[in-house]
Backbone bond lengths (Angstrom), bond angles and torsions (degrees), N, CA, C in turn:
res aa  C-N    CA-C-N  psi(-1)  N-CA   C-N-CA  omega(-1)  CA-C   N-CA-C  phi
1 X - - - 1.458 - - 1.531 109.24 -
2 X 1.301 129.25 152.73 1.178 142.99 -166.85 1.766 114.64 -86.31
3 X 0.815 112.60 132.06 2.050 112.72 -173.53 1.422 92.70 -96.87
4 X 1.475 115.37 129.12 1.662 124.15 171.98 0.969 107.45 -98.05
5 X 1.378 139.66 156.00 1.549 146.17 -156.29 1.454 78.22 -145.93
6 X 1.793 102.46 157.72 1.159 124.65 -170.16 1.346 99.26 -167.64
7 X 1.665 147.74 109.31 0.898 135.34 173.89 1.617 121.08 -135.90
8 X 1.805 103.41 170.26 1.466 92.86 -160.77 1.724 85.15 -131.77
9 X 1.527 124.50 167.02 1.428 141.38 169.15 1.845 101.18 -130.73
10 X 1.083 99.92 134.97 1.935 119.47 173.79 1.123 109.67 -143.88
11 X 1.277 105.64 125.92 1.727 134.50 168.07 1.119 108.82 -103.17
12 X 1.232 123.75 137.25 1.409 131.13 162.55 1.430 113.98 95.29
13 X 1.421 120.82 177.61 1.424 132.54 177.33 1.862 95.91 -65.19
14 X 1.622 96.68 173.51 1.863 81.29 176.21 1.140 112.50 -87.64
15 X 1.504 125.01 -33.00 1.734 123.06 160.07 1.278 118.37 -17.37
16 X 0.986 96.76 -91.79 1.552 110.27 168.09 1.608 143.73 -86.89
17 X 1.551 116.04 -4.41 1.238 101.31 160.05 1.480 128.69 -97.67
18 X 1.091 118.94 -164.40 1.481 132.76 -172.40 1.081 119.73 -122.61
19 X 1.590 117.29 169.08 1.424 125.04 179.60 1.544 130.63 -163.77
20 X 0.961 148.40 -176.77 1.590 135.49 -164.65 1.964 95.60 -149.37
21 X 0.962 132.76 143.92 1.109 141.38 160.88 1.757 117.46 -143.45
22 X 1.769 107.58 133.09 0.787 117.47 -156.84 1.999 130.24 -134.05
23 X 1.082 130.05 147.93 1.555 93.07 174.27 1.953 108.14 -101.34
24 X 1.562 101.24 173.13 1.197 115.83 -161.57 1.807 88.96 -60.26
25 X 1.340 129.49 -53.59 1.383 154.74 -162.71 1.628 96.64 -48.30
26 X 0.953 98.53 -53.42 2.053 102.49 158.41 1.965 77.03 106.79
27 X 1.271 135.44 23.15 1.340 108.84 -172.65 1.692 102.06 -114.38
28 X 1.504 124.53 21.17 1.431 129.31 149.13 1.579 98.98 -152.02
29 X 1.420 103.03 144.59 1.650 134.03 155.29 1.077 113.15 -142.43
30 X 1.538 127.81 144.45 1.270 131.37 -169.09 1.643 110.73 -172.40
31 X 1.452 91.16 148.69 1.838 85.30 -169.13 1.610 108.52 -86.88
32 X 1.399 104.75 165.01 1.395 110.83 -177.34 1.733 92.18 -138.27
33 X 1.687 104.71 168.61 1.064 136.44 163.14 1.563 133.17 -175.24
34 X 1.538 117.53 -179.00 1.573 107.35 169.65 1.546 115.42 -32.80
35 X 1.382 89.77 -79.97 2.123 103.45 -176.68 1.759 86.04 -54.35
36 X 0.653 147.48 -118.93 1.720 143.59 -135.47 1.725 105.58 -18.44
37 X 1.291 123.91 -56.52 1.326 132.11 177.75 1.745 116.20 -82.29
38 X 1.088 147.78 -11.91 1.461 164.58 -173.87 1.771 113.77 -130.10
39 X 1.081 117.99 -7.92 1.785 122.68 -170.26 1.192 86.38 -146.24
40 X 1.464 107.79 -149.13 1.757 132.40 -143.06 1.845 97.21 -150.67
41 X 1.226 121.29 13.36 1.713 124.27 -171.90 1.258 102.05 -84.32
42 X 1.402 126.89 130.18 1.413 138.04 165.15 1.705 121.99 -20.54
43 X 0.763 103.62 110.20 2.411 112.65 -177.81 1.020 104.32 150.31
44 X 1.343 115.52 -168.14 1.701 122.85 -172.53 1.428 95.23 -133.07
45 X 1.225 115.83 175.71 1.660 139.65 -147.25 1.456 90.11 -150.42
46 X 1.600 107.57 152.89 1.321 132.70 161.30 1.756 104.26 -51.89
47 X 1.081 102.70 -70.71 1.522 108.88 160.44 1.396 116.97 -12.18
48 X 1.279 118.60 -91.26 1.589 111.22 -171.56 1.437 99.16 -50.35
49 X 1.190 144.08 -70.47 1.071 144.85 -139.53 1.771 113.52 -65.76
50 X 1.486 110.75 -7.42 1.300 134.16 175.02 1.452 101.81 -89.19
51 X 1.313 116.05 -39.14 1.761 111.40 -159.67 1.634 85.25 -89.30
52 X 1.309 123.29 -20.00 1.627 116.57 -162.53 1.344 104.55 -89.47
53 X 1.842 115.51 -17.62 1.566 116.78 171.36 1.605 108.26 -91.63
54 X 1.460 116.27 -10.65 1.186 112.18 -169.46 1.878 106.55 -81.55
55 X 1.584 95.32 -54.78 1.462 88.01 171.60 1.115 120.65 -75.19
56 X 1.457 147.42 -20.31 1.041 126.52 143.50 1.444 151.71 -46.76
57 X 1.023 91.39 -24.16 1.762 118.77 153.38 1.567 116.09 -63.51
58 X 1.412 112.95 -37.64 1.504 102.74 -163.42 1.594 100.11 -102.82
59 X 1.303 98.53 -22.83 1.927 88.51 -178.18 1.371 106.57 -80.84
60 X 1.906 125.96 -11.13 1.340 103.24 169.16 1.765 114.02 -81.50
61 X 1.698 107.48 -14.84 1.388 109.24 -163.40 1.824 91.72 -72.04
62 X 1.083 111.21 -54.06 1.743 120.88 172.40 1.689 94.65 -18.41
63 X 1.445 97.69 -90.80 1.380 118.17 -175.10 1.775 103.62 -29.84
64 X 1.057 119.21 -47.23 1.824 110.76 -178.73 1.618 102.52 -59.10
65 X 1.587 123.38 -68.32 1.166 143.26 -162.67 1.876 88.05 -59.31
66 X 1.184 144.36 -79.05 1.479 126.00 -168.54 1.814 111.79 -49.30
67 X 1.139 113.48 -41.67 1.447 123.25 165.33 1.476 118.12 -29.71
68 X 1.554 109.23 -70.41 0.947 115.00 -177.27 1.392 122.96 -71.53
69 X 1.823 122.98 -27.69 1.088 113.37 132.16 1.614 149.21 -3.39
70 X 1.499 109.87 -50.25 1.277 124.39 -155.77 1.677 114.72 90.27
71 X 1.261 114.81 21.86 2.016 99.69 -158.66 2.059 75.03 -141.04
72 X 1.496 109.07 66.21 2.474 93.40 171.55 1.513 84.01 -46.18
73 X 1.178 94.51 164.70 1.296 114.55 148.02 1.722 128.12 -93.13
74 X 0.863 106.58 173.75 1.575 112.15 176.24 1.518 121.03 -99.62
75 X 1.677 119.70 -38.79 1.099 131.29 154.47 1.570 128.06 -166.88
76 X 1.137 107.36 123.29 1.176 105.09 -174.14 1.545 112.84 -91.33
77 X 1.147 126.73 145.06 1.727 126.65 177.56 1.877 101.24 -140.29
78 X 1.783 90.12 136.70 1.499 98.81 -167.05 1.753 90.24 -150.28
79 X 1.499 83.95 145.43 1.570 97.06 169.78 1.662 104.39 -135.38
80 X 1.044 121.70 155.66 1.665 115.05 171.97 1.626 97.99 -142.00
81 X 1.005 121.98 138.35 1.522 133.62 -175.47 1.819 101.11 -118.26
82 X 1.136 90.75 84.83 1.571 107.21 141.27 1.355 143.03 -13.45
83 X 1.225 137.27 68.36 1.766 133.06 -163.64 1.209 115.56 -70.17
84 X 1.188 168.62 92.72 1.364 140.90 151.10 1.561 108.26 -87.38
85 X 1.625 100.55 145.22 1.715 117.01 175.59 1.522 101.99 -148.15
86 X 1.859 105.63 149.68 1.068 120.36 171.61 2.054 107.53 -40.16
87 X 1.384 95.62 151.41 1.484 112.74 167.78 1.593 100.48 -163.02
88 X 1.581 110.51 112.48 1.111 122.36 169.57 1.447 103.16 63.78
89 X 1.418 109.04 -127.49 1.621 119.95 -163.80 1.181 114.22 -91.17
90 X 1.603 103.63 -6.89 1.654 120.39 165.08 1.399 124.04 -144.48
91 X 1.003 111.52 -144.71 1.537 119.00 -164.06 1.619 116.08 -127.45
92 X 1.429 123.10 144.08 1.140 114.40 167.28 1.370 119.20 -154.67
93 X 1.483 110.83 174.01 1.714 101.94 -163.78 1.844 97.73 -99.14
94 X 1.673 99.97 131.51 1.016 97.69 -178.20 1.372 110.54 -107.43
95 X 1.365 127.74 -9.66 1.449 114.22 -164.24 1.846 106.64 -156.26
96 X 1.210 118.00 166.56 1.587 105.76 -173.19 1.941 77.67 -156.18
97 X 1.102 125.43 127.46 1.318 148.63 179.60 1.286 99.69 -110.95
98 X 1.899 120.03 106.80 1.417 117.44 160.16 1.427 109.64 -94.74
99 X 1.813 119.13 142.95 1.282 112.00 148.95 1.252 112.45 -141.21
100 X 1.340 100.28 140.02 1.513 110.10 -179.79 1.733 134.99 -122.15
101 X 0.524 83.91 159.13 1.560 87.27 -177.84 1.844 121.61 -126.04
102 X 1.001 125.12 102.07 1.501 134.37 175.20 1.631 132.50 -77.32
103 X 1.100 132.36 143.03 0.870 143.20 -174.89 1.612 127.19 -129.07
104 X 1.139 109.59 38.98 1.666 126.79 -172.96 1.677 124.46 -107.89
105 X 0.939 103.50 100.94 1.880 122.53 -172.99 1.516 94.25 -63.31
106 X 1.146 97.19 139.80 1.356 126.07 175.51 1.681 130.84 77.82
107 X 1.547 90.38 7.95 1.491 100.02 177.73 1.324 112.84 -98.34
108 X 1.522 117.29 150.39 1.576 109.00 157.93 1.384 122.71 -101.92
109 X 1.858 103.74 150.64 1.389 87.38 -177.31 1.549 145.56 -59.95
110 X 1.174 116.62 6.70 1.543 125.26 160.79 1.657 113.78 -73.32
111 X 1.168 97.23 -27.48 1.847 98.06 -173.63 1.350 95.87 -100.30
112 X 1.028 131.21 7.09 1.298 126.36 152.69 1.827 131.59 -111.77
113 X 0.764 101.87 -19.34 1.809 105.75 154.32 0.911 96.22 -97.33
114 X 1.951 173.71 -14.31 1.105 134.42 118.18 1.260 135.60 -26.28
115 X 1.217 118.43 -35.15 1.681 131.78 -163.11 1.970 98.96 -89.52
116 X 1.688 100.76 -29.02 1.698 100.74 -170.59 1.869 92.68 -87.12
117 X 1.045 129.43 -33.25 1.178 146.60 136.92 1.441 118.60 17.49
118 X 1.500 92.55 -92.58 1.714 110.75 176.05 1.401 96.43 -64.57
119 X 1.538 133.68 -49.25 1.445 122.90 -139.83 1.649 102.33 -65.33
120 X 1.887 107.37 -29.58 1.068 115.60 -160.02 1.579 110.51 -72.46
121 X 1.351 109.37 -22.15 1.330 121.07 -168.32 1.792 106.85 -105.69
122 X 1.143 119.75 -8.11 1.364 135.83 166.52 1.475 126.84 -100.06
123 X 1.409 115.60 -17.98 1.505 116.74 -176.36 1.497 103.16 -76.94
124 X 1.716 109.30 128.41 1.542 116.77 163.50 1.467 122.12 -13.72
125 X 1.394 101.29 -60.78 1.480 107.13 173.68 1.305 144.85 -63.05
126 X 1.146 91.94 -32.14 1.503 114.39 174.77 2.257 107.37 -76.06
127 X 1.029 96.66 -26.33 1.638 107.12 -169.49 1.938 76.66 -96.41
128 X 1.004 135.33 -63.15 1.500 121.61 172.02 1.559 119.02 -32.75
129 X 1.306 113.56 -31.72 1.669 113.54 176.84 1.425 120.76 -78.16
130 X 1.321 112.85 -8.83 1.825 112.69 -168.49 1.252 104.39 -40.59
131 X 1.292 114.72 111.85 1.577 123.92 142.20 1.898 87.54 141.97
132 X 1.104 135.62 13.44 1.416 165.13 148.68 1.607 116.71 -88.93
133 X 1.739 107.81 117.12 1.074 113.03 -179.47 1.090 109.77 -91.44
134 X 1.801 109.44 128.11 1.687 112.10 -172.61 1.627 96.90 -135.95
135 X 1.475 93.29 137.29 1.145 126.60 -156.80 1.922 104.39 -104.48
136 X 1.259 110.67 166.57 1.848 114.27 169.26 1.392 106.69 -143.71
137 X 0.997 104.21 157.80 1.837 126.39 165.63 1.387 93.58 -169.42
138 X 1.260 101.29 105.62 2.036 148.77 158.76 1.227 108.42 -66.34
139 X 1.057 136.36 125.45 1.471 130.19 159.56 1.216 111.61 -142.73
140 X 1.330 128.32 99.66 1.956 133.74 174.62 1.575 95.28 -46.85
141 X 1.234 145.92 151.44 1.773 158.65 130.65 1.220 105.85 -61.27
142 X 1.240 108.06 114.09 1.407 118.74 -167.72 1.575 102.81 -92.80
């Protein structure tokens, strides 16, 4: 299996300096800082970029588990929101909120919050978070 690289550069104190994080694939870089990760200031955060591997992680694991079912789906859409809060002398991530929404004919909704179910508790990422409370909201497209 293939090792993905993901890397970041920081200048400065964390108050005030800056930083860029990027993937190996060269197809995102983006700046970071205090206010970007702690405020609401224009860049990206470790944070998003966790909730953006997390649901991406889980809507393909979905997509395996209905598959193998017999029921692909048609489209799956997921967002996961990322928590971080102070702990002690720093900070840590406490929580990652998935919700999704499905789009797969011929399933019922029990076999499908079962199926989002496992994925949630089977996706790489999600087994990468242990000690992170992660949450679901399933929703079949009616």
């Amino acid at each position: 299996m293939p090792v993905r690289r993901g890397y970041a550069v920081w200048e400065g104190s964390i108050r005030d300096g800056k930083g860029s994080v990027g993937l190996e694939s060269g197809l995102f870089e983006g700046p970071y800082s205090f206010s970007t990760r702690f405020e609401n200031a224009m860049g990206t955060n470790p944070e998003e970029l966790i909730g953006a591997a997390h649901a991406g992680c889980f809507s393909m694991a979905l997509a395996g588990v209905l598959s193998q079912k017999g029921t692909p789906p048609r489209k799956i859409e997921t967002t996961a929101d990322v928590r971080v809060e102070p702990e002690g002398q720093g900070f840590r991530i406490t929580s990652s909120a998935l919700s999704t929404t499905g789009d797969v004919p011929g399933v019922s909704e029990e076999t499908f919050l079962k199926a989002a179910a496992e994925a949630k508790a089977n996706c790489p990422v999600s087994k990468a978070l242990t000690g992170v409370k992660i949450s679901l909201d399933a929703h079949l497209k009616k």
